[in-house]
C-alpha positions as CSV (number, residue, x, y, z in Angstrom):
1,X,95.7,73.6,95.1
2,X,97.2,71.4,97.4
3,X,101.1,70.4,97.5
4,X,102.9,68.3,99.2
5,X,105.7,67.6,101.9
6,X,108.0,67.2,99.1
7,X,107.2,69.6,96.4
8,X,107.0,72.2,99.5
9,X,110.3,70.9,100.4
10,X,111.6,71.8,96.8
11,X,110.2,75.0,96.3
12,X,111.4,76.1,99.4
13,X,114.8,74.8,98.3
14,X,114.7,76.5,95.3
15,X,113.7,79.9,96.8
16,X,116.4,79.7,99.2
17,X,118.8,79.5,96.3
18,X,117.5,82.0,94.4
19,X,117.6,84.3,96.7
20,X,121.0,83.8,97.5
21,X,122.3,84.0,94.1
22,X,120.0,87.3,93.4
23,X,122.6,89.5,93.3
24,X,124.1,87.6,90.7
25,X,120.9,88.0,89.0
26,X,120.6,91.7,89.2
27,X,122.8,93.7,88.5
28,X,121.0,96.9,88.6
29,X,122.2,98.6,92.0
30,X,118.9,100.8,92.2
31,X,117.0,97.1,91.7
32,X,118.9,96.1,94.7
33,X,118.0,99.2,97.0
34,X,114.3,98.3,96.5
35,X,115.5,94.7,97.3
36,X,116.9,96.1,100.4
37,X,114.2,98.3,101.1
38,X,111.1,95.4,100.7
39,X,113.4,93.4,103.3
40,X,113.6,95.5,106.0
41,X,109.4,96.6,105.0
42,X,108.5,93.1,104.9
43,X,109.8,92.3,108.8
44,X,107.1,95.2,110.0
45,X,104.7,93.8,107.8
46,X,104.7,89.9,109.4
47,X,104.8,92.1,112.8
48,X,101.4,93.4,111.4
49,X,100.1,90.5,110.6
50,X,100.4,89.1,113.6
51,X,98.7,92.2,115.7
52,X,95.6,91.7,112.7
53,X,95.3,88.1,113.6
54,X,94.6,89.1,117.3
55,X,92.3,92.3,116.8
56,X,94.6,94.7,117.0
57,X,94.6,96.8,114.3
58,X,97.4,99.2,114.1
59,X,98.3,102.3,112.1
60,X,101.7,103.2,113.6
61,X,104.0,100.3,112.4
62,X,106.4,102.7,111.3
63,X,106.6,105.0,114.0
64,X,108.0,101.7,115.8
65,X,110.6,101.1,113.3
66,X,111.3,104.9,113.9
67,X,112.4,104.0,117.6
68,X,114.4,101.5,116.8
69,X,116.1,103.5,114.4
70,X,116.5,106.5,116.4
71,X,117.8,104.3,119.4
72,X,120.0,102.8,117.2
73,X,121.3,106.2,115.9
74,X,121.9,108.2,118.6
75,X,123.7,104.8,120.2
76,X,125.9,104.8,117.8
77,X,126.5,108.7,116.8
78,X,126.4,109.6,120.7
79,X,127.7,106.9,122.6
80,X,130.0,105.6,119.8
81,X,128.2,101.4,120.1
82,X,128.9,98.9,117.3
83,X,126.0,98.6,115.3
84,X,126.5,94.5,116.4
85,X,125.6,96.1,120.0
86,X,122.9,98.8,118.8
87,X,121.0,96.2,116.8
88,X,119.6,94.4,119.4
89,X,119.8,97.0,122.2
90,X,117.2,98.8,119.4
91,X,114.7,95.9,119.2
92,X,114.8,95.5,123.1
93,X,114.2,99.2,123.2
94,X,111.1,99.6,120.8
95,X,109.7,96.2,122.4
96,X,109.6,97.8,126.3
97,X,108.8,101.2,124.9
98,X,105.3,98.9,123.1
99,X,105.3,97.2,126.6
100,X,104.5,99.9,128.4
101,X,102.1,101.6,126.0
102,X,100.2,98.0,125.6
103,X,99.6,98.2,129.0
104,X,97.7,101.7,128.7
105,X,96.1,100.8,125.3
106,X,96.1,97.0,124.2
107,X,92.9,96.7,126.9
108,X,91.0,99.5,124.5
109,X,88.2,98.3,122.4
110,X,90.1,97.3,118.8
111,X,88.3,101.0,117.5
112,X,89.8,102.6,120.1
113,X,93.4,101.0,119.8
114,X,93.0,102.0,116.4
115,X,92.7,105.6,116.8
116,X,95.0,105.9,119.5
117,X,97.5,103.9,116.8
118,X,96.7,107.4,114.3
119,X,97.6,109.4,117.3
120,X,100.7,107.9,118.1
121,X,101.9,107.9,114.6
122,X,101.8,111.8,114.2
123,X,102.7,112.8,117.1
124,X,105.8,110.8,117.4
125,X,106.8,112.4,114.6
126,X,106.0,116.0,115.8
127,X,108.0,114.8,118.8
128,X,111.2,114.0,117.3
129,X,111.1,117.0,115.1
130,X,110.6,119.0,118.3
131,X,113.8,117.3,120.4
132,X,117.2,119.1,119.4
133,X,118.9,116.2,121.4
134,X,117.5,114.0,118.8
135,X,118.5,116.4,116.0
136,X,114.8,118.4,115.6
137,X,113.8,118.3,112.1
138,X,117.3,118.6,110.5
139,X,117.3,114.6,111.8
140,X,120.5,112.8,112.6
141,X,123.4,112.2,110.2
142,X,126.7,110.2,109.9
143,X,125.3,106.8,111.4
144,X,128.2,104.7,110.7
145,X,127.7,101.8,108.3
146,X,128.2,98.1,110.1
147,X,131.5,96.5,110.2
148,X,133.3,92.8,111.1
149,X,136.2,93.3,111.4
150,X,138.2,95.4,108.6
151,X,135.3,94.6,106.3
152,X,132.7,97.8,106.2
153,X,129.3,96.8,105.1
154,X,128.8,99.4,101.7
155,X,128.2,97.8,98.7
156,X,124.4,97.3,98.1
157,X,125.3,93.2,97.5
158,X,126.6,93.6,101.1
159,X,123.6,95.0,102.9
160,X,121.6,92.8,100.8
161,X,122.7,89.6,102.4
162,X,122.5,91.3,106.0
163,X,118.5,92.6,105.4
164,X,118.2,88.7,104.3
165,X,119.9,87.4,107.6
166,X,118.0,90.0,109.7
167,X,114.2,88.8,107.9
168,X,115.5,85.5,108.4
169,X,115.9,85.7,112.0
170,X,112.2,87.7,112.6
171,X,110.7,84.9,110.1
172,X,112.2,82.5,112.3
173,X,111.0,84.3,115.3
174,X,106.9,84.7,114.2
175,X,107.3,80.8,113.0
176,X,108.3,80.0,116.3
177,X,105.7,81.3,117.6
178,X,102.9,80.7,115.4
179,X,104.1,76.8,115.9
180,X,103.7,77.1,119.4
181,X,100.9,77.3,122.2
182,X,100.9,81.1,121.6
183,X,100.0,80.7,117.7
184,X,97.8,78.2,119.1
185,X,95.9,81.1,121.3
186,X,96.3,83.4,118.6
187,X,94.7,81.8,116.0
188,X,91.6,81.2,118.3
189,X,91.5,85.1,119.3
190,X,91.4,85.5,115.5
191,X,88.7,83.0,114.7
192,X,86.4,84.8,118.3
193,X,87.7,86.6,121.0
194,X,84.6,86.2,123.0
195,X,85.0,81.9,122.6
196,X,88.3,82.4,123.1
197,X,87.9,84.4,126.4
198,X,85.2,81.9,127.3
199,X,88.0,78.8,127.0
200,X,90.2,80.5,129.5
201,X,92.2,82.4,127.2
202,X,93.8,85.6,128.4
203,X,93.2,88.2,125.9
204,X,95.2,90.8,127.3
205,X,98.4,89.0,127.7
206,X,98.2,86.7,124.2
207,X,97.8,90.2,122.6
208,X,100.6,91.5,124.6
209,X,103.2,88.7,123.0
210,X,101.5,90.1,119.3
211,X,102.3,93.6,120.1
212,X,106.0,93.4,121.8
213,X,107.0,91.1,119.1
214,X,105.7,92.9,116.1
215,X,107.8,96.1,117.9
216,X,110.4,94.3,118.5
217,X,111.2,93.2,115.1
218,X,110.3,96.5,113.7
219,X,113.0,98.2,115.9
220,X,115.3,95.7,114.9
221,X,114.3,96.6,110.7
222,X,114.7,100.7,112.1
223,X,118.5,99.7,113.4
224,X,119.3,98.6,109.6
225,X,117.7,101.3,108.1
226,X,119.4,103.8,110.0
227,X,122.7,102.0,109.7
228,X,121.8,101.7,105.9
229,X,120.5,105.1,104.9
230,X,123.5,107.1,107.1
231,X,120.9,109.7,108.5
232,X,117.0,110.0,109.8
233,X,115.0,112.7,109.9
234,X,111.3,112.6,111.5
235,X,109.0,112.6,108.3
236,X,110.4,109.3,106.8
237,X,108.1,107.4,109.8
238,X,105.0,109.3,109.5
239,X,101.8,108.1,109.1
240,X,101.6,107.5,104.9
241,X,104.6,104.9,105.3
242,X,102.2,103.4,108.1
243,X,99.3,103.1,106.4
244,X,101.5,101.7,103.5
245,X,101.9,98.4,106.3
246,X,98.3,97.5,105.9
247,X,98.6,98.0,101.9
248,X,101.3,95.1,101.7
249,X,99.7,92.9,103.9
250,X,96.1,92.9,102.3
251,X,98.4,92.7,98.7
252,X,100.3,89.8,100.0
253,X,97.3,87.8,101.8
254,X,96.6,88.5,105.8
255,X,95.8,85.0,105.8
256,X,99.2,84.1,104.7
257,X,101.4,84.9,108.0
258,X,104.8,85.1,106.6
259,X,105.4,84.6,102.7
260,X,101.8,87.3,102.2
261,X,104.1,89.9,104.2
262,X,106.8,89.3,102.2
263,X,105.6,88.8,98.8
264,X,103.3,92.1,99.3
265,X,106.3,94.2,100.5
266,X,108.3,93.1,97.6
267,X,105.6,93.8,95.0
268,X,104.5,97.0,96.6
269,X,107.8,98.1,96.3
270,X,109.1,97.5,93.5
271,X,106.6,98.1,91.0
272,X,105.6,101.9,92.3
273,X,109.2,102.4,92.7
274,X,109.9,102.0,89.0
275,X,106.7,103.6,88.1
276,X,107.9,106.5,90.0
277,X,108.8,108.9,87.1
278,X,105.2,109.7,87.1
279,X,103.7,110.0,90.5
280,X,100.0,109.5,88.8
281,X,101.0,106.2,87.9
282,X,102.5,105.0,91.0
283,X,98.9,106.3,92.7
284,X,97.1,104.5,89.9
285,X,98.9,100.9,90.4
286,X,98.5,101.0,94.1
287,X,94.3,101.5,93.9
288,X,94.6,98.9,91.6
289,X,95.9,96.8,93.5
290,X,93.2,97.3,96.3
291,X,90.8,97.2,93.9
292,X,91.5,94.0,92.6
293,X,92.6,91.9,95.5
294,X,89.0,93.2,96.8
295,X,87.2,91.6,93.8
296,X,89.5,88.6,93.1
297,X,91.9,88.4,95.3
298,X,90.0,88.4,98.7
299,X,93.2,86.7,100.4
300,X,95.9,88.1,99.0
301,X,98.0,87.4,95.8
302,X,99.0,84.4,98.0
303,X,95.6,82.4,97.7
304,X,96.9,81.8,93.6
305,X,97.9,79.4,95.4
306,X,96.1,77.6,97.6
307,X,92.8,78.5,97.9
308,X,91.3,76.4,101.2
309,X,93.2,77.8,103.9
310,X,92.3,79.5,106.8
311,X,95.8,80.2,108.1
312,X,99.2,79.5,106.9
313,X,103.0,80.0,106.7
């Protein structure tokens, strides 16, 4: 199925509108929270994405979102910053800490990198929990909510519109790229490293960009959470909400760079979340879901569709 300029034009339009009169819509304040939630999951997710599309396959996601989170935290519970100034100061954090472990690890074969990726997931983890500075296992509590102004950012409708603005901005970020010669160099990595490689391609460094960025964006989606949630504590950024990363993108389509993310993370969300008054259920509907995008759905929910695609937005 095929569209064009101007029926994408619309249905973009339309989106756009709907999602800014959501809250309108719903009314439910625990429908919102999942909202909220499948915002700030959805910017790690495109961050994913774009790692899978250049062989790095990564099982830590969210123990990057924990560092931005915990930078953000201890920023603004420590040293008293403005979550306007720990926000970004959080996503430049988590994307030199990735810098500097990409340099030890990004060179690994991708089994490698994967296994190191476990590694890093628990033991960060184990490592915050072991830090009193960084509150041990008790976590950290009383992270001020954002604020412009007089106006304090506490109604779910409020923090709604600023998880939209932040996956905005990252959207707008991975887009930029993608539409640049870096997507350009990604896209060939994806299709064959080695023809890549033998075009003059660097590897290393194209996989570089994929890795900061993804960190980068996911310490920007920690800062929210922490700002949104009030308090951390180690567990929430262990390895099951990791390996939860790779559910929502194979749910939403990997070959869908941006709306698969997003439409995975919102579906992945919501539905277990309101099945969650039985945990056998919520267990149940996710193997489903693997299940049947593995027989029918080889490229997500997103190929419904469009169908002959290799690649796309």
């Amino acid at each position: 199925m095929q569209f064009s300029r101007v029926q994408k034009l619309i249905a973009i339009s339309i989106a756009c509108l709907i999602l800014l009169l959501l809250p309108f819509i719903i009314r439910n304040q625990y429908l919102m929270h999942i909202i909220i939630l499948s915002c700030l999951e959805s910017i790690i997710v495109i961050g994913f994405v774009a790692q899978y599309n250049v062989r790095l396959l990564t099982f830590c996601s969210a123990a990057f979102m924990g560092v931005g989170a915990y930078i953000s935290g201890l920023l603004s519970t420590r040293y008293g910053l403005n979550f306007w100034y720990c926000l970004p100061l959080a996503g430049i954090g988590t994307g030199l800490f990735a810098f500097l472990l990409g340099l030890l690890t990004v060179r690994a074969g991708w089994v490698t990198f994967l296994m190191i990726s476990i590694v890093i997931s628990e033991i960060f983890v184990e490592v915050i929990g072991q830090i009193p500075a960084l509150g041990g296992w008790d976590g950290i509590i009383g992270i001020p909510r954002p604020a412009i102004g007089s106006f304090v950012f506490v109604s779910k409708v409020s923090y709604y519109y600023l998880g939209l603005g932040l996956v905005s901005v990252c959207v707008i970020i991975f887009i930029a790229l993608y539409k640049s010669p870096i997507g350009k160099a990604w896209t060939a990595i994806g299709q064959s490293s080695d023809l890549a490689a033998s075009l003059g391609i660097n590897l290393f460094n194209y996989r570089m960009i994929a890795y900061i960025a993804a960190s980068f964006t996911a310490g920007l989606s920690g800062s929210l959470y922490a700002h949104y949630s009030c308090y951390l504590v180690p567990n929430t950024f262990g390895i099951i909400r990791s390996l939860q990363i790779p559910i929502n993108a194979v749910v939403g389509g990997l070959h869908f760079v941006i709306s698969g993310p997003i439409i995975g993370s919102i579906i992945m969300n919501a539905v277990p979340e309101l099945l969650r008054i039985t945990d056998r259920y919520e267990l149940i509907f996710v193997g489903l879901m693997i299940i049947l995008c593995a027989l029918f759905f080889r490229k997500g929910l997103m190929s419904i569709f469009r169908k002959d695609i290799t690649r796309g937005l």
